[in-house]
N, C-alpha and C positions, 0 to 999 in steps of 0.2 A: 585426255588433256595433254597439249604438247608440252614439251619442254619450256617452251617462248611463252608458252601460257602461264604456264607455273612461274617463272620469274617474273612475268609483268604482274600475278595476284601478289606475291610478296614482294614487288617493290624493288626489285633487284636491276637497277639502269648497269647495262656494260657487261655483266657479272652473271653467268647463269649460278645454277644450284649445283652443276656437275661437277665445274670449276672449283667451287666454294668449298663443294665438301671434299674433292681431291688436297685441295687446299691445306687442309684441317687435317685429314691423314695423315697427312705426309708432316705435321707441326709436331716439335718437339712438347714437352708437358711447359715450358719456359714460356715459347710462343702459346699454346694454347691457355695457359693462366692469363697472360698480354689479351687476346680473344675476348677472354671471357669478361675480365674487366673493361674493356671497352665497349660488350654488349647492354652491361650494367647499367656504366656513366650513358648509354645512349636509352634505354629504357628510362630514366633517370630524366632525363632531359625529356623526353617523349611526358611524361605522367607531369610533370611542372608545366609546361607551354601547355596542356592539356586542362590542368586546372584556372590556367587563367585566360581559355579562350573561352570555356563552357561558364553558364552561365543557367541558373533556375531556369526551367521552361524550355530548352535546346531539347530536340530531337535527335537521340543519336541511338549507335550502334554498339554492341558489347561483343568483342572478343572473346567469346566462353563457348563453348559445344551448347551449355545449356538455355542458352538467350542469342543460336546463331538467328540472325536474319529477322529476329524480333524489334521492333521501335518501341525504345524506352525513353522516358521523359525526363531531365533532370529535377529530384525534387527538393535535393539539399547538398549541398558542398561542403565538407568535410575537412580538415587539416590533412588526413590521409587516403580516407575514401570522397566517393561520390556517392549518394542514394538515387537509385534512378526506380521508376516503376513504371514495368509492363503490363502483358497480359497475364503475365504468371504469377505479379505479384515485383512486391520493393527488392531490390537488393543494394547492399553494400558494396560497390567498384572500386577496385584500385581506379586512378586516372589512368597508368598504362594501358589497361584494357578498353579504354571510352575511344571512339571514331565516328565522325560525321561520315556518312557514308559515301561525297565528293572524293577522300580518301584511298 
């Protein structure tokens, strides 16, 4: 996998991985605490707009090694989880971890 390839699966417009993480190196513990709370507030944001675009019945995707590439069903929406069910069976999802696979 190339580099351009790697950036364009995580979504990175402008910005490679190599950049990034030179980036982060080179950040004092100040900037990198700055970092890390804005990865938060952006997961945060990510898992809200997530809950309220899914919808019972949606076909989506789950972010976990254990459910890569599987189609799960939304079966219930939760105040903090999702219940979705595949082939392996229900689970309980953060929203940050749910993706339509247009994504």
């Amino acid at each position: 996998m190339t580099q351009e390839q790697t950036t364009q699966e995580h979504g990175l417009q402008g910005m490679d991985l190599i950049t990034l993480q030179t980036l982060i190196e080179k950040s004092n513990l100040d900037d990198l605490r700055y970092i890390q709370e804005a990865v938060i507030q952006k997961k945060n944001l990510i898992a809200k707009l997530n809950k309220l675009v899914c919808q019972v019945g949606d076909v989506v995707f789950v972010n976990h090694p254990k459910l890569a590439n599987l189609k799960c069903t939304i079966v219930k929406i939760n105040r903090t989880k999702i219940l979705v069910s595949c082939a392996l069976g229900k689970f309980s999802i953060p929203p940050v971890l749910i993706y339509y696979h247009n994504q």
